[in-house]
ROLUM-297736 format. One line per 10 residues: number of its first residue (from 1); their letters; for each residue x, y negated, z of C-alpha. Coordinates in Angstrom, 1 decimal. Example, Ala and Ser with C-alpha at 12.3 -4.5 7.8 and 13.67 -1.06 7.14 Angstrom:
REM ROLUM-297736
1> as> 12.3,4.5,7.8 ~ 13.7,1.1,7.1 .
This chain:
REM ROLUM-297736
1> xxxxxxxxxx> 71.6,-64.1,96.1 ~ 74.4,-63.2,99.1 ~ 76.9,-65.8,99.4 ~ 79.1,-63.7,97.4 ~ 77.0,-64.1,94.3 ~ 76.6,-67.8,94.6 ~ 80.3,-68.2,95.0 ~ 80.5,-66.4,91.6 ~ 77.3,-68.0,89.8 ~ 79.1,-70.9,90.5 .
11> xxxxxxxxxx> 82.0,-70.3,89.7 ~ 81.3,-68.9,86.1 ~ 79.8,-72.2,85.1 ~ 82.5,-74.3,86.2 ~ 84.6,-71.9,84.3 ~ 82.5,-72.0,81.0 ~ 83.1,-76.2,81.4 ~ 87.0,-75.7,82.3 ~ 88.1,-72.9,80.1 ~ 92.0,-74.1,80.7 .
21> xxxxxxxxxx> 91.0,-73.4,84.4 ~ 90.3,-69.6,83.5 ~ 93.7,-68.7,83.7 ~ 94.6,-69.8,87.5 ~ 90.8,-68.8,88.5 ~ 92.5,-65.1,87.5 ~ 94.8,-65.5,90.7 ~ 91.8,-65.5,93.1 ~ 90.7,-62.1,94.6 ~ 87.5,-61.1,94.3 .
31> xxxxxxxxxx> 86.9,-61.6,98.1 ~ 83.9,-64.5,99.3 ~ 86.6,-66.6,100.6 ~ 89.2,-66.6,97.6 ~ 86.1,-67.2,95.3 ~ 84.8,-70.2,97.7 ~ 89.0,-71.5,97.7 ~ 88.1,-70.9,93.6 ~ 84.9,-73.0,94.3 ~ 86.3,-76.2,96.1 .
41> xxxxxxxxxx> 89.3,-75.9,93.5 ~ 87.2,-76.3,90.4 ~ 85.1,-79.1,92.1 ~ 87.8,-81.1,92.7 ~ 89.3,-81.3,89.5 ~ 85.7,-81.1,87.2 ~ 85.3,-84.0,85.5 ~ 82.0,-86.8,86.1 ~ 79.5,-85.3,83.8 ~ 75.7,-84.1,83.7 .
51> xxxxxxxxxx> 75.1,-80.9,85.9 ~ 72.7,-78.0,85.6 ~ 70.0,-78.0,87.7 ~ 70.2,-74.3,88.2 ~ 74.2,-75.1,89.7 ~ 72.8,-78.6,91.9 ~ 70.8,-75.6,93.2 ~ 73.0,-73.3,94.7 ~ 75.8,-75.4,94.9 ~ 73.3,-77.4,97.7 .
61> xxxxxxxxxx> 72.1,-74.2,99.4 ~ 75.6,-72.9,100.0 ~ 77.1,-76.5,100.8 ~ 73.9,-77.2,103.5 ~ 74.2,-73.7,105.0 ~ 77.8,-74.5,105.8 ~ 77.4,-77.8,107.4 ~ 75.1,-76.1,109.4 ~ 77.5,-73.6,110.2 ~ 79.6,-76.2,110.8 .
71> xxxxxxxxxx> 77.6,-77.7,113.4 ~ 76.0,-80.8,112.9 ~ 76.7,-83.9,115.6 ~ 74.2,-85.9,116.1 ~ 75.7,-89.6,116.9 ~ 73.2,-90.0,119.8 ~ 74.6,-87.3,121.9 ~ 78.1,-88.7,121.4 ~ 79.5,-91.2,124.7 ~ 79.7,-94.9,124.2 .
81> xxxxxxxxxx> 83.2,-96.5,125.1 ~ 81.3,-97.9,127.9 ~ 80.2,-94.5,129.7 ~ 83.4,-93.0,129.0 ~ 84.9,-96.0,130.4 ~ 87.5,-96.1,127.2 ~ 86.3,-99.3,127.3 ~ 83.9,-101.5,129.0 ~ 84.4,-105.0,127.1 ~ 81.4,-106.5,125.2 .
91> xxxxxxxxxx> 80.2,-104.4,122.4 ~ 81.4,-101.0,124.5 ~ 77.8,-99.7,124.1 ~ 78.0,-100.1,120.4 ~ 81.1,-98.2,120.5 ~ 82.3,-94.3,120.5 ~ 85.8,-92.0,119.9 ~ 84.9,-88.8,118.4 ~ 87.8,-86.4,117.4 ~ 86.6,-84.2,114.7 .
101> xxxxxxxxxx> 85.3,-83.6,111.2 ~ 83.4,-86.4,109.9 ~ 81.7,-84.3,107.7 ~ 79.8,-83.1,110.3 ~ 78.5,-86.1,111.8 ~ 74.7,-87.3,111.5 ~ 75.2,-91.4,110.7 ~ 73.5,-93.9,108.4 ~ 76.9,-93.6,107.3 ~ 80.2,-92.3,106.7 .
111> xxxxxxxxxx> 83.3,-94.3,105.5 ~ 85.3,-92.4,102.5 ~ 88.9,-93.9,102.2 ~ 89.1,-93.9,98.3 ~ 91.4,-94.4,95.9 ~ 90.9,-97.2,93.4 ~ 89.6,-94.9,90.6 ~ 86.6,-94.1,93.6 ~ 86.1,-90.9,92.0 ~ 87.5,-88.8,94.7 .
121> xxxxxxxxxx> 90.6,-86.4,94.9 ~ 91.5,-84.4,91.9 ~ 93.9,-82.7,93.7 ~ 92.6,-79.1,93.9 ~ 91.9,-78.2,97.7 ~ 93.9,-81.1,99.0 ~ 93.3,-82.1,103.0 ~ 93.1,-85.6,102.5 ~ 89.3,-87.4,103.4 ~ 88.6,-88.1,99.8 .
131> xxxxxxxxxx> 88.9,-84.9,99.1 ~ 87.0,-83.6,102.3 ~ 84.5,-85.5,101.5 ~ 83.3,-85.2,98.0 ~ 83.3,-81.4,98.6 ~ 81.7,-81.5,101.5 ~ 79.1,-83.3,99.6 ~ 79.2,-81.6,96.1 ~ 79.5,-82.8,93.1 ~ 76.6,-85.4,92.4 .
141> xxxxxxxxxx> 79.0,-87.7,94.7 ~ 81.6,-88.0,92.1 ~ 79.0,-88.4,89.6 ~ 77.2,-91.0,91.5 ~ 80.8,-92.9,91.7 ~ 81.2,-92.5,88.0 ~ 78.4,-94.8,87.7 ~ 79.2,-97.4,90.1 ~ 82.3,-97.2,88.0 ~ 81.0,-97.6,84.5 .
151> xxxxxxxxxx> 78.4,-99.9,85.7 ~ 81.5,-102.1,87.0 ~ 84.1,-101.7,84.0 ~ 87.1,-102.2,86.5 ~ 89.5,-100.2,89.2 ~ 88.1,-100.9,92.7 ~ 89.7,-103.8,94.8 ~ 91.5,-103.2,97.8 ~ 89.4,-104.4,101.0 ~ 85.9,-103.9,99.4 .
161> xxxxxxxxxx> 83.0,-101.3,99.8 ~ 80.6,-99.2,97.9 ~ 77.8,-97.2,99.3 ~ 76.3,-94.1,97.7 ~ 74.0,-91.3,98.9 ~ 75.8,-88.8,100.8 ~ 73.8,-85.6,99.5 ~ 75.2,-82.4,100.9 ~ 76.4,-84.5,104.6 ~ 74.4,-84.9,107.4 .
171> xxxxxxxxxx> 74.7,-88.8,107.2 ~ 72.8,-90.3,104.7 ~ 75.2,-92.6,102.8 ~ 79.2,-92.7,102.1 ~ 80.4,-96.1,102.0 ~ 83.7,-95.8,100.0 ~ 86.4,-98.3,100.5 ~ 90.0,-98.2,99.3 ~ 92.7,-99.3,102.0 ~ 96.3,-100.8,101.0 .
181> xxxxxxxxxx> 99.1,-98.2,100.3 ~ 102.2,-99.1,101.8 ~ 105.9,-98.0,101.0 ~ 106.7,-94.9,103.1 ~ 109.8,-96.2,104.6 ~ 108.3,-99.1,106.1 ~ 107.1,-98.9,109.4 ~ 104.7,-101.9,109.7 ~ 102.8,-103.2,106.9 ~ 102.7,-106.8,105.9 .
191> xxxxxxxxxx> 101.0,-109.8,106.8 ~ 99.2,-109.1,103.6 ~ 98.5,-106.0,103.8 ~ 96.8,-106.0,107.5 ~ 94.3,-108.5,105.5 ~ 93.7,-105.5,103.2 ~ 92.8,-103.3,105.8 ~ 90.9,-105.8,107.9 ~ 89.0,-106.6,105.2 ~ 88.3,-102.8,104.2 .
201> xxxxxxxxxx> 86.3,-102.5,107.4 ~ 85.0,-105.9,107.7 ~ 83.4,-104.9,103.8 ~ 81.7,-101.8,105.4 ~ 80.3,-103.6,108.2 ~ 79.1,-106.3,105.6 ~ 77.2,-103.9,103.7 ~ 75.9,-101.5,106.1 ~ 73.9,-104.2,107.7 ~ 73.0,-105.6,104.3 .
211> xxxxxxxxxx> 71.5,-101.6,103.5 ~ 69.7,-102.0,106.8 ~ 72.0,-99.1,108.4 ~ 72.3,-98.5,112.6 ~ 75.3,-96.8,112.4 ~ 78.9,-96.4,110.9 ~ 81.4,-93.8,111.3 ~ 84.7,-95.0,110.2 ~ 87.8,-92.9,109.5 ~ 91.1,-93.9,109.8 .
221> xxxxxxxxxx> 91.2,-96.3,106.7 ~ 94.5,-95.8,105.1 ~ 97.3,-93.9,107.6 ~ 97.2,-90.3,105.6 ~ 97.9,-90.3,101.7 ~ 98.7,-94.4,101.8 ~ 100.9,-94.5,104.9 ~ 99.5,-97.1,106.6 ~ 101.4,-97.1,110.6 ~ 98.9,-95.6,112.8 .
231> xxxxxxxxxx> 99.4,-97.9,115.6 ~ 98.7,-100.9,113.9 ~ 96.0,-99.7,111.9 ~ 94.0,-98.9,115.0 ~ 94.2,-102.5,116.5 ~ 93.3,-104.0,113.1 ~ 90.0,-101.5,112.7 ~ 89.1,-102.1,116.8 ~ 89.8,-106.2,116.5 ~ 87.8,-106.3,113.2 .
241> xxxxxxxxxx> 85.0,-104.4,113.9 ~ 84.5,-105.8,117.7 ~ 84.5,-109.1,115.6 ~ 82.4,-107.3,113.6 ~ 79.8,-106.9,115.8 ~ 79.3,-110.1,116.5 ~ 77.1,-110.5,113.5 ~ 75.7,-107.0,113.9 ~ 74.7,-106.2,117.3 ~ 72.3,-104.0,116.3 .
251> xxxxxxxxxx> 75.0,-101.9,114.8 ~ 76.8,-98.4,116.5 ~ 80.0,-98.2,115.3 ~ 82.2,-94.8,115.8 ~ 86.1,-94.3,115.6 ~ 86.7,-91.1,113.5 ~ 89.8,-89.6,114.3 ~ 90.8,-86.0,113.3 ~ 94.6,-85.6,114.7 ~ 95.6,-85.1,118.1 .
261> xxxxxxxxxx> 98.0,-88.8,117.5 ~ 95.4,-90.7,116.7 ~ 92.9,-89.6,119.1 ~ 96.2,-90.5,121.5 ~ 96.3,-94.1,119.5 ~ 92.9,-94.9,119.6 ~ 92.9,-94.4,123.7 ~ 95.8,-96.0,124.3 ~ 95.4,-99.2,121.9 ~ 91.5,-99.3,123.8 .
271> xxxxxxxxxx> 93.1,-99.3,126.8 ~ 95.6,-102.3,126.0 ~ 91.9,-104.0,124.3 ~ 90.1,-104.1,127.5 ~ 93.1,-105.6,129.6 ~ 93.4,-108.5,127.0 ~ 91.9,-111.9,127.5 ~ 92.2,-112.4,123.7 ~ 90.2,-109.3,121.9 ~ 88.4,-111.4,119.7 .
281> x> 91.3,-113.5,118.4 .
C-alpha cells in the first residue's frame, strides 16, 4: 500500500463504525495530508471498543514510520543538568531539560497529563498532550485505558498514576496522571492544589520504580488545558521530584517542556534551585 492508501483503508473503517462522522469526513480533500487530518480526527473521537486486526495493522505501520520520521531521541544522548551546568546540586546527573516533542523520546516512560475520564482527548485534532499522545500511540491506548477504567468503576483522582503500554511511542510505557484544574483568572493556585500537583509527580515516581523503570519523562503536569501558573508549577515538579529521588537514585528523570516560556521557566527556576540552601524543603 502507499501511504495514501493506508490513510484511506483506514479511514473507510473508522467511517463504517462512525457513520454520523461521514458527513464532515466529505470536507476533507482527497490529498495524503487532508486524509491523515481525517485520520487523527476519527481517532480521537472513536469510541473504546474491539479493533480489527487488519486496522491495528496499518494503523501501526503508518504511526511507527512517522515516529521514525520524526526522529527518535534516545534519553542517553540527551545532557544531564550536571554537564549542562543547569544545575549541579545533588541528583543533577539524574536530571535533563529537553525542549521538544515527547512523543519522540525513547524512555521507560512518558507521563500523559489526563483528564479524569483517562480516556484521552475527544476533541478532534486538538494540541493538548492528551491528545498528542494517544494519537501518537494509536488507538489500543484508549482501549487499554478503557480497561483500567472499567476494571476501577470510578473517575481517576487527582494526584494519582496509571501506567499502560505505550504501543506506537518509542518509550515503552505512558504513565497517565491527572493534574488539578484551576480557575483561569487566578494566578497562583492554592495551598491545596500545589498538593495536587506535587502529588501527581510524586505518584509517577512511586510507580515507575514500583514497574522497575530507569527513566521518566515528565511533561508539564497541568499548565495547558487546566491552567495551572507556569512558574509555580515548575518549582513544585523540580522540589518533588529532587525529593523524589531520594528514594530512587537509580532513577533518570527529564523535564519535558515544548514552549519557548517554559523552556525559559524551567532554566530560570533551576537556576534559583541551585543557589538555595533549602531545595529539599
Amino acid at each position: 500500500m502507499t501511504e495514501l492508501e493506508e490513510l484511506r483503508f483506514l479511514n473507510s473503517i473508522l467511517l463504517e463504525e462512525l457513520p454520523h462522522c461521514q458527513r464532515d469526513a466529505e470536507g476533507f480533500s482527497p490529498d495524503a495530508a487532508s486524509q491523515r487530518r481525517l485520520l487523527r480526527a476519527l481517532m480521537n473521537v472513536r469510541p473504546p471498543k474491539k479493533l480489527r486486526t487488519d486496522f491495528i495493522t496499518v494503523q501501526d505501520r503508518l504511526l511507527q514510520r512517522e515516529v521514525r520520521k520524526k526522529g527518535i531521541v534516545d534519553i542517553a544522548t540527551l545532557p544531564t543538568l550536571k554537564e549542562s551546568a543547569l544545575y549541579t546540586g545533588k541528583h543533577a546527573s539524574q536530571l535533563i531539560l529537553w525542549q521538544g516533542d515527547i512523543t519522540r523520546l525513547n524512555a521507560d516512560a512518558i507521563v500523559n497529563a489526563a483528564n479524569s475520564a483517562l480516556l484521552g482527548c475527544f476533541c478532534p485534532g486538538h494540541r493538548c498532550i492528551d491528545n498528542e499522545i494517544h494519537s501518537a500511540a494509536g488507538l489500543q491506548l484508549r482501549n487499554a485505558c478503557a480497561q483500567l477504567m472499567l476494571a476501577q468503576g470510578h473517575d481517576e483522582p487527582t494526584g494519582q498514576a496509571r501506567l499502560t503500554p505505550a504501543f506506537n511511542l518509542p518509550s515503552r510505557y505512558v504513565l497517565h496522571t491527572v493534574g488539578p484544574i484551576i480557575p483561569p483568572q487566578h494566578s497562583r493556585a492554592s495551598a491545596a492544589e500545589a498538593a495536587q500537583l506535587a502529588a501527581c509527580y510524586r505518584s509517577c515516581l512511586e510507580l515507575a520504580a514500583e514497574n522497575d523503570l530507569h527513566s521518566i519523562a515528565f511533561c508539564c503536569i497541568s499548565t495547558g488545558e487546566f491552567h495551572f501558573p507556569n512558574e509555580q508549577a515548575a518549582q513544585i515538579a523540580i522540589r518533588t521530584v529532587l525529593k523524589g529521588l531520594e528514594q530512587h537514585p537509580s532513577l533518570k528523570v527529564v523535564f519535558n517542556v515544548f514552549k519557548d516560556k517554559d523552556a525559559a521557566t524551567y532554566q530560570r527556576e533551576l537556576q534559583s534551585f541551585r543557589n538555595s540552601p533549602c531545595i529539599h524543603s
